[in-house]
N, CA, C and O atoms as CSV, one atom per row, in Angstrom:
chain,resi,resn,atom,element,x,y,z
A,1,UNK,N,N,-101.429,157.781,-236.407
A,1,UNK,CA,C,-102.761,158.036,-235.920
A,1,UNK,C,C,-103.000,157.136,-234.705
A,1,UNK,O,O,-102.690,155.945,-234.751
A,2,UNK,N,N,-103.514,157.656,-233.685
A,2,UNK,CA,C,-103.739,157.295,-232.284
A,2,UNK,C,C,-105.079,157.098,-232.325
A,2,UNK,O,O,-105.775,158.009,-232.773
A,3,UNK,N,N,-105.768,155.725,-231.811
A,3,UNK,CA,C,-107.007,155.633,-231.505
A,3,UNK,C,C,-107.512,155.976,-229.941
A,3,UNK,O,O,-106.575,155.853,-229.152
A,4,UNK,N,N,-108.373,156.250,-229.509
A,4,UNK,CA,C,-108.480,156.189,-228.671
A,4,UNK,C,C,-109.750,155.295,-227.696
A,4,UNK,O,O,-110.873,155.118,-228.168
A,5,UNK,N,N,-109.406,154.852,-226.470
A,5,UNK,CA,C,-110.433,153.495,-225.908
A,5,UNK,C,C,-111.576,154.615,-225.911
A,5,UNK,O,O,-111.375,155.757,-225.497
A,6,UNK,N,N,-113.255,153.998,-226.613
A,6,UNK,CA,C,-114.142,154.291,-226.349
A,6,UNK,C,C,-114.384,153.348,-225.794
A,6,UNK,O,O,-114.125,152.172,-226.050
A,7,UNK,N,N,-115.286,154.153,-224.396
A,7,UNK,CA,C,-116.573,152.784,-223.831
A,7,UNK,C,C,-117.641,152.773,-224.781
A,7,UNK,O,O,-117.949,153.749,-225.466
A,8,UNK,N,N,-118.477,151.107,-224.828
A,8,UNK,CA,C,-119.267,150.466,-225.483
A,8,UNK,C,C,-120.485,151.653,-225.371
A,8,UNK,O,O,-120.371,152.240,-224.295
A,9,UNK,N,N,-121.511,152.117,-226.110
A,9,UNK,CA,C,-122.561,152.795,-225.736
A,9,UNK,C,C,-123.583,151.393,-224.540
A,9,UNK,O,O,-124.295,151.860,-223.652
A,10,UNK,N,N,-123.517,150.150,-224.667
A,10,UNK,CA,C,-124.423,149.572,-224.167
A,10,UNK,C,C,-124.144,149.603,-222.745
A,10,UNK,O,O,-125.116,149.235,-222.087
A,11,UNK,N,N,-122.950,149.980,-221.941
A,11,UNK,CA,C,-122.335,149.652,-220.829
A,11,UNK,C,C,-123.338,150.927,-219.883
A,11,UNK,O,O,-123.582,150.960,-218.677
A,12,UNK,N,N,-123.639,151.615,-220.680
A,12,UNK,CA,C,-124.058,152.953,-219.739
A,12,UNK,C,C,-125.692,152.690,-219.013
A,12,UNK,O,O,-126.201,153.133,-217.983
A,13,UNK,N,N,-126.123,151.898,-219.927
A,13,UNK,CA,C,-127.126,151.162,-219.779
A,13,UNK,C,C,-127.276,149.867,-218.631
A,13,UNK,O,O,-128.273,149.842,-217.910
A,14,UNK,N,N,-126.428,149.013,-218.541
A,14,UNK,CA,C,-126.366,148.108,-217.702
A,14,UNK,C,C,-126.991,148.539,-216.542
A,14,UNK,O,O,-126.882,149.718,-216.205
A,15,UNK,N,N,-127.684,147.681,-215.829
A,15,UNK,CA,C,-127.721,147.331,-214.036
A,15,UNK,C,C,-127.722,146.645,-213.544
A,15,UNK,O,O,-128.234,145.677,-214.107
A,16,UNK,N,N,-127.237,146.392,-212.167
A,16,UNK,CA,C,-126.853,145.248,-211.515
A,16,UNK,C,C,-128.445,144.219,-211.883
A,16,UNK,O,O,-129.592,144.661,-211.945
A,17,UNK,N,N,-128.001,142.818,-212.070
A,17,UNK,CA,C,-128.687,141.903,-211.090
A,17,UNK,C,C,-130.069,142.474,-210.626
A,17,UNK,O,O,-129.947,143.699,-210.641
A,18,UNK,N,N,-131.371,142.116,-210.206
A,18,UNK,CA,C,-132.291,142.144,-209.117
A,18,UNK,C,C,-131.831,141.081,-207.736
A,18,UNK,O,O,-130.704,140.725,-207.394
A,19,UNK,N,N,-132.312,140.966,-207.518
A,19,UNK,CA,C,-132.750,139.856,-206.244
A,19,UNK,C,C,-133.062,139.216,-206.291
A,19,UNK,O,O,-134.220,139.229,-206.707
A,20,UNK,N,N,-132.527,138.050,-205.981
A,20,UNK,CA,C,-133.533,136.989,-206.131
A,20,UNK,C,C,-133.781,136.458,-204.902
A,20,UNK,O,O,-133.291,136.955,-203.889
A,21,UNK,N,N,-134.875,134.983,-204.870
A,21,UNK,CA,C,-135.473,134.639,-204.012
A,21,UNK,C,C,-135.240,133.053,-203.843
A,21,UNK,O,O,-135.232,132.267,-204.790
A,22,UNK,N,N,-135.100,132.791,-202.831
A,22,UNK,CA,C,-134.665,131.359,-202.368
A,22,UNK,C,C,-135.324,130.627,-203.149
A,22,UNK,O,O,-136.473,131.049,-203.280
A,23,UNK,N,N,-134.990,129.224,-204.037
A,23,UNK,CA,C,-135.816,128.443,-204.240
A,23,UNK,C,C,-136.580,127.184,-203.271
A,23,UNK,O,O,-135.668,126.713,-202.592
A,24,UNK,N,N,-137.649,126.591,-203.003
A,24,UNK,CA,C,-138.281,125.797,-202.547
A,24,UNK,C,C,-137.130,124.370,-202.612
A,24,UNK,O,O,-136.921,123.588,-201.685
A,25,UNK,N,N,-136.608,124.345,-203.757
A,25,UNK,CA,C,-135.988,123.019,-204.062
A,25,UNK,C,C,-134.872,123.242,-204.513
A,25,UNK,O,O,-134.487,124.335,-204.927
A,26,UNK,N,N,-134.139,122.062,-204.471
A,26,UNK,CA,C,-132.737,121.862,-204.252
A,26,UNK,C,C,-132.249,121.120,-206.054
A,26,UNK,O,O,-131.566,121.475,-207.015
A,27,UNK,N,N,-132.861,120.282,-205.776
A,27,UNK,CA,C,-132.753,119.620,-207.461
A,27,UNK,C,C,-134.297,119.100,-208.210
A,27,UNK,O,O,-135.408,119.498,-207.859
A,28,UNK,N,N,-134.019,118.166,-209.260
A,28,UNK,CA,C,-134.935,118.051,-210.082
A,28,UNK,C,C,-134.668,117.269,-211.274
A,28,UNK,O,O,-133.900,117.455,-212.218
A,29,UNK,N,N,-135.646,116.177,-210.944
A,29,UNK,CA,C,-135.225,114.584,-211.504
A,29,UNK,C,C,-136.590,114.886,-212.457
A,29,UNK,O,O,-137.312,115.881,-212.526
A,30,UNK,N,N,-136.626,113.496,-213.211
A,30,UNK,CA,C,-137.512,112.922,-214.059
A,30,UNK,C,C,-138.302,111.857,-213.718
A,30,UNK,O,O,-137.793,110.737,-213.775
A,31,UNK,N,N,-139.411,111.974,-213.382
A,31,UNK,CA,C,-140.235,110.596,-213.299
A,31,UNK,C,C,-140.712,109.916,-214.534
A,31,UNK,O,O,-141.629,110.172,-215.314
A,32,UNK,N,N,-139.665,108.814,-214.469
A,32,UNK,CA,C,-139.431,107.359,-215.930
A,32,UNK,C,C,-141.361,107.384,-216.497
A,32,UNK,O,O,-141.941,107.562,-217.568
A,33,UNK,N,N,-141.743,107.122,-215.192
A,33,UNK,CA,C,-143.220,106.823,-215.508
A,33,UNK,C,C,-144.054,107.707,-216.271
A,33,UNK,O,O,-144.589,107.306,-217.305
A,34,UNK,N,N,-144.208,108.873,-215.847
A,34,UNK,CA,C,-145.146,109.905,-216.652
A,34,UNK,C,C,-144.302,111.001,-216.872
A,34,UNK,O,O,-144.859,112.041,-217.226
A,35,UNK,N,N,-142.821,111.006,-216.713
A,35,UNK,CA,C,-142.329,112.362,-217.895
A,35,UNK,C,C,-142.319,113.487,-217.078
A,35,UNK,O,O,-141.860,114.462,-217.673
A,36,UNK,N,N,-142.795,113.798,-215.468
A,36,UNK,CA,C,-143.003,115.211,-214.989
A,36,UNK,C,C,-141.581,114.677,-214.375
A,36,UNK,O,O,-140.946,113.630,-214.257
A,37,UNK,N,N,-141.450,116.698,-213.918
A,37,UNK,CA,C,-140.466,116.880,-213.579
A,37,UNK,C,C,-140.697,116.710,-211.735
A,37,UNK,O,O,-141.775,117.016,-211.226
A,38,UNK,N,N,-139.823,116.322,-211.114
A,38,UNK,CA,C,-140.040,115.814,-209.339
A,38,UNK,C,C,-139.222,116.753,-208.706
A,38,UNK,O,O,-138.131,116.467,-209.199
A,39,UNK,N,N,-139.047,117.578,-208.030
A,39,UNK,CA,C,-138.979,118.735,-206.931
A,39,UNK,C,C,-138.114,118.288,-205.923
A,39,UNK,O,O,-138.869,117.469,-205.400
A,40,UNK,N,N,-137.190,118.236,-205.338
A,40,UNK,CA,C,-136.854,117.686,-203.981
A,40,UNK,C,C,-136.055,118.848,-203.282
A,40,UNK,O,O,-135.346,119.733,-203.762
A,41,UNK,N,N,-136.416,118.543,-201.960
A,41,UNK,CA,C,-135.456,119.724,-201.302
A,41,UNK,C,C,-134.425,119.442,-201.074
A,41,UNK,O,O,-134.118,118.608,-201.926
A,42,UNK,N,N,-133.499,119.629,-200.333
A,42,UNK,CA,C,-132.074,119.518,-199.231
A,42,UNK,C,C,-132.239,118.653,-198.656
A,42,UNK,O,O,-131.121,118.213,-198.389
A,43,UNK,N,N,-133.312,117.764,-198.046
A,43,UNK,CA,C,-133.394,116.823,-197.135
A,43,UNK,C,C,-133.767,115.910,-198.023
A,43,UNK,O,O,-134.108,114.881,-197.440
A,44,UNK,N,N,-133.860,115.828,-199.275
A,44,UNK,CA,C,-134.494,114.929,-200.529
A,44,UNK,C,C,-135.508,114.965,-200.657
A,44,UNK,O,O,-135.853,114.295,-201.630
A,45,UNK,N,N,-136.888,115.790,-199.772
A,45,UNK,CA,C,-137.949,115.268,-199.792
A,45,UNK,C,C,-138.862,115.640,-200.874
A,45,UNK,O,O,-138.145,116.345,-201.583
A,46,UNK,N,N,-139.946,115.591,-201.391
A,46,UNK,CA,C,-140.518,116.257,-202.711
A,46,UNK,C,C,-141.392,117.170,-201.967
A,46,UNK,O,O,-142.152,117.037,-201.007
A,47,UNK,N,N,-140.909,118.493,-202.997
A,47,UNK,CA,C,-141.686,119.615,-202.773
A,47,UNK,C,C,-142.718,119.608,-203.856
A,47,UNK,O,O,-142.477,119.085,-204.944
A,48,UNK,N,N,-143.908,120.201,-203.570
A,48,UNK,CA,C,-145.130,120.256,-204.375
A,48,UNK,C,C,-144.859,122.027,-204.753
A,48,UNK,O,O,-144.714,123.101,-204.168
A,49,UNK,N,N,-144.913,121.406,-206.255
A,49,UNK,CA,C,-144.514,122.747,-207.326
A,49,UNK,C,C,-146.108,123.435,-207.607
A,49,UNK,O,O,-145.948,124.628,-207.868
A,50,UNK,N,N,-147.197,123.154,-207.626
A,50,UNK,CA,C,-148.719,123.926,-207.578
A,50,UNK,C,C,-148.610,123.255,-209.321
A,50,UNK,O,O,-147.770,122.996,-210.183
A,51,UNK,N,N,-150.329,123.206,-209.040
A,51,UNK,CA,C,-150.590,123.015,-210.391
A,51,UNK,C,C,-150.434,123.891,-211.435
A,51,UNK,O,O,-150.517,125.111,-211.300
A,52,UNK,N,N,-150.245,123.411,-212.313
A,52,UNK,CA,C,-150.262,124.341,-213.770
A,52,UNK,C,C,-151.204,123.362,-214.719
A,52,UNK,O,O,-151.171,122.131,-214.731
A,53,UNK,N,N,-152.184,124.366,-215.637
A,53,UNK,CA,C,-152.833,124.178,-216.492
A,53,UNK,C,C,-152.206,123.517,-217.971
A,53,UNK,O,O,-151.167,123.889,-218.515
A,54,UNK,N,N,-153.081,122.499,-218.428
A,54,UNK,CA,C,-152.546,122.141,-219.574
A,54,UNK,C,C,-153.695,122.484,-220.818
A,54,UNK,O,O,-154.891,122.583,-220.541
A,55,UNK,N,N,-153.341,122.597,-221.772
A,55,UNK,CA,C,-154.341,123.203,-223.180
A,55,UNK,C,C,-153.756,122.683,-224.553
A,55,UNK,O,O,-152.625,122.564,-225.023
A,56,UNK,N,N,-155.452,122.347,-225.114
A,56,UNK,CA,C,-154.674,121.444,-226.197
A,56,UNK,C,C,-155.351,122.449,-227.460
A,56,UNK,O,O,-156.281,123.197,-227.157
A,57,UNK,N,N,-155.051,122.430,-228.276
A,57,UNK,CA,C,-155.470,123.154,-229.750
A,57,UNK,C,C,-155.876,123.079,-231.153
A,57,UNK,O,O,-154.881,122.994,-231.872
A,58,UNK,N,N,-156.908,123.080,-231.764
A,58,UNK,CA,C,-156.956,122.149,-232.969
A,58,UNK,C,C,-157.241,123.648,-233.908
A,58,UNK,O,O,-157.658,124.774,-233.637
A,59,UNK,N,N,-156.886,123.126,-234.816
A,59,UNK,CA,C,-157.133,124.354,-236.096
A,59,UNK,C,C,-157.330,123.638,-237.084
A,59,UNK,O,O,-156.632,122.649,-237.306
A,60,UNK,N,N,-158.699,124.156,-238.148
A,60,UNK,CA,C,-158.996,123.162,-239.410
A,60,UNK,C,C,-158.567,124.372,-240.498
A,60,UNK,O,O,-158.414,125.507,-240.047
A,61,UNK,N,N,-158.411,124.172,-241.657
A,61,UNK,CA,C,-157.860,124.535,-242.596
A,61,UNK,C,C,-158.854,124.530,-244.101
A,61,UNK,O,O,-158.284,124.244,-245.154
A,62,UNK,N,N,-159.898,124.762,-244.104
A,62,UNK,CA,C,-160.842,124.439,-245.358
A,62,UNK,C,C,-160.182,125.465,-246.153
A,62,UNK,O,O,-159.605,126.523,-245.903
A,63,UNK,N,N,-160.535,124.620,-247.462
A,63,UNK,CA,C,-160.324,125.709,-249.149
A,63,UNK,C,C,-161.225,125.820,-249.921
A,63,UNK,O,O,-161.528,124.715,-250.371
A,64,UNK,N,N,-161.765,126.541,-250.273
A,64,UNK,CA,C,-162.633,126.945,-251.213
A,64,UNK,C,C,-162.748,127.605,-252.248
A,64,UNK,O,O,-162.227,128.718,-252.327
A,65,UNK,N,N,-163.537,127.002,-253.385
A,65,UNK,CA,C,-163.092,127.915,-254.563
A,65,UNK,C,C,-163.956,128.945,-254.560
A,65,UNK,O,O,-165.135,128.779,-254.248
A,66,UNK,N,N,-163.252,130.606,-255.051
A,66,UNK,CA,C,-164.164,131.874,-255.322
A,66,UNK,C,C,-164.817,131.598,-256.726
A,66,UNK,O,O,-164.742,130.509,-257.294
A,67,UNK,N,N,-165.416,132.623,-257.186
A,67,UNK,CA,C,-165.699,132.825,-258.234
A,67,UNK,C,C,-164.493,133.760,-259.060
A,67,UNK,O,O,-164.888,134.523,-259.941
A,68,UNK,N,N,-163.612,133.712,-258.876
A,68,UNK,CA,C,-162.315,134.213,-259.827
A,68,UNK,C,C,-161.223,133.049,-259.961
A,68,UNK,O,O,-160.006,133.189,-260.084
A,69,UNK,N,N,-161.996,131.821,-259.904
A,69,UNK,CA,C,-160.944,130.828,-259.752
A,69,UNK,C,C,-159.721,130.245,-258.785
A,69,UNK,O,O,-158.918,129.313,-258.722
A,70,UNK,N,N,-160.038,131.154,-258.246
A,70,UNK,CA,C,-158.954,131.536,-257.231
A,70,UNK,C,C,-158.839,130.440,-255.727
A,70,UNK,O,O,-159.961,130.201,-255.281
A,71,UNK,N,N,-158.034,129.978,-255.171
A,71,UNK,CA,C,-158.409,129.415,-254.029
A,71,UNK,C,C,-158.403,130.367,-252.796
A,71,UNK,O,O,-157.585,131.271,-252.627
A,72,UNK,N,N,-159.424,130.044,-251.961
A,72,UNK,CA,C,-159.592,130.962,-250.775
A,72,UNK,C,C,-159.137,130.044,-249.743
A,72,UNK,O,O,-159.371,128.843,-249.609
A,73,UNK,N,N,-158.485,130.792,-249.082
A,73,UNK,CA,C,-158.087,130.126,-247.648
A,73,UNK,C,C,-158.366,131.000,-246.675
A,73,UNK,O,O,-158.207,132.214,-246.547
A,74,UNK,N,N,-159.026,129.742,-245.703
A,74,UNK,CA,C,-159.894,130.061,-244.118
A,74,UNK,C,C,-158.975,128.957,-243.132
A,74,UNK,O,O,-158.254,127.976,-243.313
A,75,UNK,N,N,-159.374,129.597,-242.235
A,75,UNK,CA,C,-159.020,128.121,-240.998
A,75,UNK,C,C,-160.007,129.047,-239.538
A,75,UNK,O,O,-160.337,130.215,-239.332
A,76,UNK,N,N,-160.147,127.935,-238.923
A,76,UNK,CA,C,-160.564,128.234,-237.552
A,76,UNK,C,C,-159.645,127.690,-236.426
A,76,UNK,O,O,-158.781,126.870,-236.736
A,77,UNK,N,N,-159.773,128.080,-235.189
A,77,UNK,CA,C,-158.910,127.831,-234.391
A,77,UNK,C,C,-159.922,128.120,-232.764
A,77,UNK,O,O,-160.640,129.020,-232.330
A,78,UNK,N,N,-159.334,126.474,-232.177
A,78,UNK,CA,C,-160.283,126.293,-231.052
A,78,UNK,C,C,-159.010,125.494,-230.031
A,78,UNK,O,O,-158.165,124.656,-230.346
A,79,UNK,N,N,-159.305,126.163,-228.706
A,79,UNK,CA,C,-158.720,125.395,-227.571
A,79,UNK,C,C,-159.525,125.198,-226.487
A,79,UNK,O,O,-160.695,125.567,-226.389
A,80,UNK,N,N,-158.721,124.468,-225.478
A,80,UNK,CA,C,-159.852,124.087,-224.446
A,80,UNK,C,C,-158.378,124.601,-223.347
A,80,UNK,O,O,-157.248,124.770,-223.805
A,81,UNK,N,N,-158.709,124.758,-222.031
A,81,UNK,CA,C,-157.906,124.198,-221.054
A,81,UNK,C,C,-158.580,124.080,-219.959
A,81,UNK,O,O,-159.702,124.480,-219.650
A,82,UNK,N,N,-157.415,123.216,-219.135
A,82,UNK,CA,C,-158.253,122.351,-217.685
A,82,UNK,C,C,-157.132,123.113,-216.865
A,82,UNK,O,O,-157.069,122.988,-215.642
């Protein structure tokens, strides 16, 4: 009995790549001090990456008893961002 080569069904599917687009920066260090990441170009200099928003989140968790003995569970859930 002779098998014969099937192509993969996923191959028919494939497509190239898009395009991509130059990046601003070249590498990307750590600042010891506060933990962000630092931008530099080809000439070393620091590129400014734009702000991004940070958001923090709290969720409380109360239990309560029904009247079937039973415990009920609730929570709420609140964020802020800047």
């Amino acid at each position: 009995m002779q098998e014969t080569a099937r192509r993969p069904w996923g191959v028919n599917r494939m497509r190239p790549y898009p395009t991509t687009d130059a990046q601003p920066f070249v590498s990307v260090t750590i600042d010891p001090a506060n933990q962000t990441g630092v931008f530099r170009d080809s000439d070393g200099l620091v590129v400014e990456m734009g702000k991004h928003g940070t958001s923090k989140g709290t969720e409380t968790s109360p239990q309560s008893t029904n009247l079937d003995s039973r415990n009920d569970s609730d929570h709420d859930q609140d964020s802020t961002q800047d």
